[in-house]
VEXPABA-941940 format. One record per residue: residue in three letters; chain; x, y, z of N, C-alpha, C in turn. Coordinates in steps of 0.2 Angstrom, whole numbers. Layout:
REM VEXPABA-941940
{rec ala, A, {X, Y, Z}, {X, Y, Z}, {X, Y, Z}}
...
REM end
This chain:
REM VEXPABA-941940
{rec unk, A, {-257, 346, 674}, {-253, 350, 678}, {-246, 347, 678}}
{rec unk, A, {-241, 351, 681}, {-234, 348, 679}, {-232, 353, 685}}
{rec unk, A, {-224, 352, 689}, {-221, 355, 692}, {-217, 362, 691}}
{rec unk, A, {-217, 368, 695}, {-217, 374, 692}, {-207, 372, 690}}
{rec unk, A, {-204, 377, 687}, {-199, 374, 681}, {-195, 382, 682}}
{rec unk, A, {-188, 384, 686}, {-186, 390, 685}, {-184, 391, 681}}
{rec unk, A, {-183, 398, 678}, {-180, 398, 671}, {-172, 400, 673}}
{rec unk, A, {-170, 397, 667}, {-160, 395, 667}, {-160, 397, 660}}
{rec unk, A, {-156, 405, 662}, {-152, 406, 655}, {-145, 407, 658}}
{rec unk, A, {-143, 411, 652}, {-135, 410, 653}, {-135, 414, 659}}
{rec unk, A, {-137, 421, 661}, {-136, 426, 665}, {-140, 423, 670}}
{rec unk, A, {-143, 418, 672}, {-147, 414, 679}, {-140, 408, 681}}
{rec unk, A, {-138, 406, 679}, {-134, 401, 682}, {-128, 404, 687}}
{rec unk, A, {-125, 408, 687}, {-120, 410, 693}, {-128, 412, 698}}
{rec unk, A, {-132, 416, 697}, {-137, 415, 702}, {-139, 408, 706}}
{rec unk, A, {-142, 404, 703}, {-143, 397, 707}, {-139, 394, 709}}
{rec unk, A, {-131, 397, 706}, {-126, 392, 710}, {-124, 395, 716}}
{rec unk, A, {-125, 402, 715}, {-125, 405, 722}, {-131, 403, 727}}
{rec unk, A, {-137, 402, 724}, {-142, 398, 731}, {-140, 393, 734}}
{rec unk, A, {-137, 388, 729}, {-133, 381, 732}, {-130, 382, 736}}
{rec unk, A, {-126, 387, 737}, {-120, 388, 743}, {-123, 392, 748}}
{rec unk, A, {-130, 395, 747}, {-133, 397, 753}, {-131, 405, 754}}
{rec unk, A, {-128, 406, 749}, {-125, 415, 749}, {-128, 418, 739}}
{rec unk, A, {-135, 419, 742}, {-137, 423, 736}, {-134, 428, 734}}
{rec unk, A, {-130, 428, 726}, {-126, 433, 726}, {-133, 437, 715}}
{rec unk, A, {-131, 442, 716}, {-135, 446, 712}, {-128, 449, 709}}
{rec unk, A, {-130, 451, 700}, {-124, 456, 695}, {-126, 463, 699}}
{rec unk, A, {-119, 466, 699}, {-119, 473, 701}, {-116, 476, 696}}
{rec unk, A, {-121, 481, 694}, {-117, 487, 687}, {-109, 489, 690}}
{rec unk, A, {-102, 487, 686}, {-97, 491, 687}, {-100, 497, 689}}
{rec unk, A, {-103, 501, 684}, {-102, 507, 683}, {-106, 513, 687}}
{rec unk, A, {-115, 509, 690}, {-117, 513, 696}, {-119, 510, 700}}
{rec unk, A, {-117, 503, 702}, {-118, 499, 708}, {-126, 496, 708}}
{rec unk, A, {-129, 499, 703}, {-133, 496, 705}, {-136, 486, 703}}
{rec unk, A, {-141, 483, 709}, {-140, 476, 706}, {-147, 474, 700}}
{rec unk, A, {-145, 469, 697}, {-150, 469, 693}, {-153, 460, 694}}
{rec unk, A, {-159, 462, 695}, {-163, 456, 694}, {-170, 457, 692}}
{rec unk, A, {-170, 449, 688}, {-167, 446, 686}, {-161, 449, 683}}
{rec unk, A, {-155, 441, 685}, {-149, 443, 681}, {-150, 442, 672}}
{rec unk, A, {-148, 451, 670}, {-145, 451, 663}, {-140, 454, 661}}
{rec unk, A, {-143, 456, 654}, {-135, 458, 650}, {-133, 466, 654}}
{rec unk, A, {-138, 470, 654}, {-140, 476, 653}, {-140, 481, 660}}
{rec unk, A, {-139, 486, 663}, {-140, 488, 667}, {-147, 493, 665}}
{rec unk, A, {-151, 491, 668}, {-159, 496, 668}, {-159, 504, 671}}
{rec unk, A, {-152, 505, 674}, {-150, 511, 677}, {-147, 515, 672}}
{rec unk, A, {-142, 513, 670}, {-136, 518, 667}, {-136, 512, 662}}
{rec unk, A, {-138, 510, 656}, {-137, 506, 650}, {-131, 501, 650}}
{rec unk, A, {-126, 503, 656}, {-118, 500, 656}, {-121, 491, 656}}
{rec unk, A, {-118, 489, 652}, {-112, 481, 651}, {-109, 478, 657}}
{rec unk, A, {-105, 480, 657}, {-100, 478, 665}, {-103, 476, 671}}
{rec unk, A, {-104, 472, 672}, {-107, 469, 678}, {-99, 464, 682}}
{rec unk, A, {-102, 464, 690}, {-99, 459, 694}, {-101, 454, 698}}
{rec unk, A, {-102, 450, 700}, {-107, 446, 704}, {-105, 447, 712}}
{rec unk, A, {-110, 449, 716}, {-110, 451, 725}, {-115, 448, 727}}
{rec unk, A, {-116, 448, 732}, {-119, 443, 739}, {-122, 449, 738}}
{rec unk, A, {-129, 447, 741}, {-134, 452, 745}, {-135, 451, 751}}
{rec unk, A, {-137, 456, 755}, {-138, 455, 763}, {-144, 451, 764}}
{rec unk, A, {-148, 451, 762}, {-154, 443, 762}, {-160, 449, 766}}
{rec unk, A, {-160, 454, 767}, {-163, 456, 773}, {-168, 461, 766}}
{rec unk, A, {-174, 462, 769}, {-178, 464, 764}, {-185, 467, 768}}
{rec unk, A, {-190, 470, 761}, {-196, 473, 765}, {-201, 469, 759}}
{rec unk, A, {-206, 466, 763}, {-212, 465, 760}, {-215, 469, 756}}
{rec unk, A, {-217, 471, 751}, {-219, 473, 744}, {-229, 474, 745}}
{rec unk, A, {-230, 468, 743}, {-234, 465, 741}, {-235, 456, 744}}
{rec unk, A, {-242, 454, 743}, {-242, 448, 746}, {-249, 445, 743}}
{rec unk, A, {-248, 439, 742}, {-255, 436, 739}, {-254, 425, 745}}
{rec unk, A, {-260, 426, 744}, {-260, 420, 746}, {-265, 414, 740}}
{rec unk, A, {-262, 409, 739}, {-266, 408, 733}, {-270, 399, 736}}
{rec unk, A, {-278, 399, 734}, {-280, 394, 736}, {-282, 391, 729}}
{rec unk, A, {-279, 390, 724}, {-282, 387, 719}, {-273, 384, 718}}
{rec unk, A, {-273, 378, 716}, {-267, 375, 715}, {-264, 374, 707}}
{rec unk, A, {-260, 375, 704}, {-258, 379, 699}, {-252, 375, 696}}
{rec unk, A, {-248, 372, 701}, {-243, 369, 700}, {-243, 361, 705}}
{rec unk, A, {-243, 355, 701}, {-242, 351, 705}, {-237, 351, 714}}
{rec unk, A, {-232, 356, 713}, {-228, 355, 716}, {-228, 360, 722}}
{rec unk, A, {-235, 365, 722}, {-236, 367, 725}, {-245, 367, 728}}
{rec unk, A, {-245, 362, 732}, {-251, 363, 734}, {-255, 368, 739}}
{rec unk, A, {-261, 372, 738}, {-263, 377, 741}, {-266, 374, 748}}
{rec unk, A, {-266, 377, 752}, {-264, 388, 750}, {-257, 389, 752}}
{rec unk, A, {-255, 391, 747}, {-247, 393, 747}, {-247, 403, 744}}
{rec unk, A, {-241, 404, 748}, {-240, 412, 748}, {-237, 414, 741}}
{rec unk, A, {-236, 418, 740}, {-231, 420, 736}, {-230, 429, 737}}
{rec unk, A, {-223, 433, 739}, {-222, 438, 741}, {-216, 443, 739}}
{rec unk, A, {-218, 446, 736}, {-212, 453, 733}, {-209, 456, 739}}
{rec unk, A, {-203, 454, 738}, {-197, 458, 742}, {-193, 463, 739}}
{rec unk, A, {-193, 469, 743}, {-187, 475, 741}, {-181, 473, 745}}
{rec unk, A, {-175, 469, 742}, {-169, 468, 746}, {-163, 475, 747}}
{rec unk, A, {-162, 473, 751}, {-158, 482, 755}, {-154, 483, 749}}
{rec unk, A, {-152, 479, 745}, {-150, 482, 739}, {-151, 485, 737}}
{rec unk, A, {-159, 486, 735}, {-164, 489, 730}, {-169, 485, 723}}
{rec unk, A, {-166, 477, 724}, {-170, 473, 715}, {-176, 471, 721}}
{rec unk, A, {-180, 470, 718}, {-186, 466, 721}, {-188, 460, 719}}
{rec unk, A, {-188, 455, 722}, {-188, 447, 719}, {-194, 443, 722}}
{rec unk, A, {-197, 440, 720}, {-205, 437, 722}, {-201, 429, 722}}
{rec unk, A, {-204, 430, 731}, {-203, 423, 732}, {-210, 421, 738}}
{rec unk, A, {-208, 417, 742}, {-214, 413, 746}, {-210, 414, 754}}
{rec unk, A, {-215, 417, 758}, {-212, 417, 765}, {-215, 411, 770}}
{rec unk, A, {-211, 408, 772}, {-209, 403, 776}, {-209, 404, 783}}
{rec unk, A, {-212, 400, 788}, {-214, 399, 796}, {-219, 403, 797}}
{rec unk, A, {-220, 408, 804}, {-225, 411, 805}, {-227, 416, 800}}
{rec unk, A, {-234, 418, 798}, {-235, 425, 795}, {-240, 429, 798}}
{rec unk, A, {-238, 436, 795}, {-240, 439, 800}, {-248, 442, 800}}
{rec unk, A, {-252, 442, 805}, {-257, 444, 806}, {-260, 450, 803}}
{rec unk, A, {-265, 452, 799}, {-266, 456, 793}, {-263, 457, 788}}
{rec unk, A, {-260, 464, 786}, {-258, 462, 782}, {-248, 462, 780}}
{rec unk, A, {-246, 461, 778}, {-239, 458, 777}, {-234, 463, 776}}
{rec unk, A, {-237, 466, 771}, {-233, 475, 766}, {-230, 479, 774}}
{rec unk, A, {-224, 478, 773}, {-220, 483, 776}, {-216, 477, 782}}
{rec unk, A, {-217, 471, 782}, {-214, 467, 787}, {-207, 467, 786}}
{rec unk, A, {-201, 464, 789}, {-197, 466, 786}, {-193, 458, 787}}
{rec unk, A, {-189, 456, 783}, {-189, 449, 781}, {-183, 445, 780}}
{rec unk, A, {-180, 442, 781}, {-173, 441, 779}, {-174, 432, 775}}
{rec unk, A, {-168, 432, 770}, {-167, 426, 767}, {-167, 420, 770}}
{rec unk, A, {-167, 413, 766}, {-167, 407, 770}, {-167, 403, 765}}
{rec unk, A, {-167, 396, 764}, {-165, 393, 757}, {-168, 386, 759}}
{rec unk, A, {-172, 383, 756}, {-176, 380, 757}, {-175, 373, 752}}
{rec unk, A, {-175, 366, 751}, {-173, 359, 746}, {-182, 361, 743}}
{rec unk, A, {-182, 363, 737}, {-187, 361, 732}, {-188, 357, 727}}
{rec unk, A, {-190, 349, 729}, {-187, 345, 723}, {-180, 345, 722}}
{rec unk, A, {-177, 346, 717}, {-170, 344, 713}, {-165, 348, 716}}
{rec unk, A, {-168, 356, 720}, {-163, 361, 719}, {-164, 364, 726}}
{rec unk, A, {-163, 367, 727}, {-160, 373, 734}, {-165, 379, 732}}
{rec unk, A, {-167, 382, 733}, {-174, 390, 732}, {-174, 394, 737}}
{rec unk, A, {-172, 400, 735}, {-173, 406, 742}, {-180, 405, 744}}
{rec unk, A, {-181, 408, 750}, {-187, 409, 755}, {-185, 415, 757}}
{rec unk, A, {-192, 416, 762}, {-190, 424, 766}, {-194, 422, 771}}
{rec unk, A, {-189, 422, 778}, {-194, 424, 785}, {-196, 430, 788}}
{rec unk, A, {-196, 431, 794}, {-201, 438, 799}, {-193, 439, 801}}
{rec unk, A, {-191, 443, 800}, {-186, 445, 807}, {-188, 443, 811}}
{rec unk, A, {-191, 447, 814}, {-194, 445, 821}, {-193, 437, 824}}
{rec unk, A, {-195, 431, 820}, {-195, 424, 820}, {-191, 421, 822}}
{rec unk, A, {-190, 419, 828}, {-185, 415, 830}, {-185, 406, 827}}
{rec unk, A, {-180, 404, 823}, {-179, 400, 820}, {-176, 393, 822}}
{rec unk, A, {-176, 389, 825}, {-171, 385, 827}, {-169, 381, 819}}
{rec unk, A, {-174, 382, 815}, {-172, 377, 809}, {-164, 383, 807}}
{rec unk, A, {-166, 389, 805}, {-161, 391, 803}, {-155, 393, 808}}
{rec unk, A, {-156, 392, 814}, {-150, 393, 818}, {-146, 388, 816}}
{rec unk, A, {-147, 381, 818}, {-144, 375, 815}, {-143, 373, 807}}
{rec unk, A, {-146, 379, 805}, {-144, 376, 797}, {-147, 373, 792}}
{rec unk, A, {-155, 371, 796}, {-158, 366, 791}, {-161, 370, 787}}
{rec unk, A, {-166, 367, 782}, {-168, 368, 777}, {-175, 370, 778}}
{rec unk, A, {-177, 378, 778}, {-185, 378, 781}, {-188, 373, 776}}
REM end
């Protein structure tokens, strides 16, 4: 087994460097606004080129959710989450939600970002609204 390994191409690095600063920022189509992720060449909208890089508002809806109890990656020992977000934007990025979870099921909770030390790098997370957080009031690291 080995530690899970993010993928870094050219169109992923302004992304990770925006994790690092703690302002998740996503390419937005010049030409219909809309954001794309993963970050690439291409708008999946309107085929346009032209892209800008913007902050997202971090704030999202629960998708989908799995809880996984078999361990897959040294770096992640079970049972650990893993959860698709629809961000107010509109991309949807599959990440892992962090402090309390919610009683049944998850789909439709609503979730806002948080940025977590993984090993070497800095990694978005998503908590509950709801959640009151002293780690994040203060700025720590869920």
């Amino acid at each position: 087994m080995a530690n899970a390994q993010r993928i870094m191409t050219l169109y992923d690095v302004p992304m990770w460097e925006s994790i690092e600063r703690r302002k998740m920022a996503l390419p937005r189509c010049s030409a219909c606004g809309t954001f794309r992720y993963p970050p690439g060449p291409i708008c999946a909208e309107c085929n346009a080129l032209d892209y800008e890089w913007a902050e997202v508002s971090g704030n999202g809806t629960i998708l989908s959710w799995v809880v996984f109890h078999r361990q897959y990656f040294d770096d992640h020992p079970q049972p650990y989450n893993a959860i698709a977000v629809r961000l107010a934007e509109g991309p949807i990025v599959v990440s892992n939600l962090v402090g309390d979870e919610p009683d049944g099921s998850w789909i439709g909770e609503r979730v806002t970002i948080t940025y977590r030390r993984h090993l070497d790098r800095l990694q978005h997370a998503f908590t509950l609204q709801n959640q009151k957080s002293t780690q994040l009031n203060r700025g720590e690291d869920a």
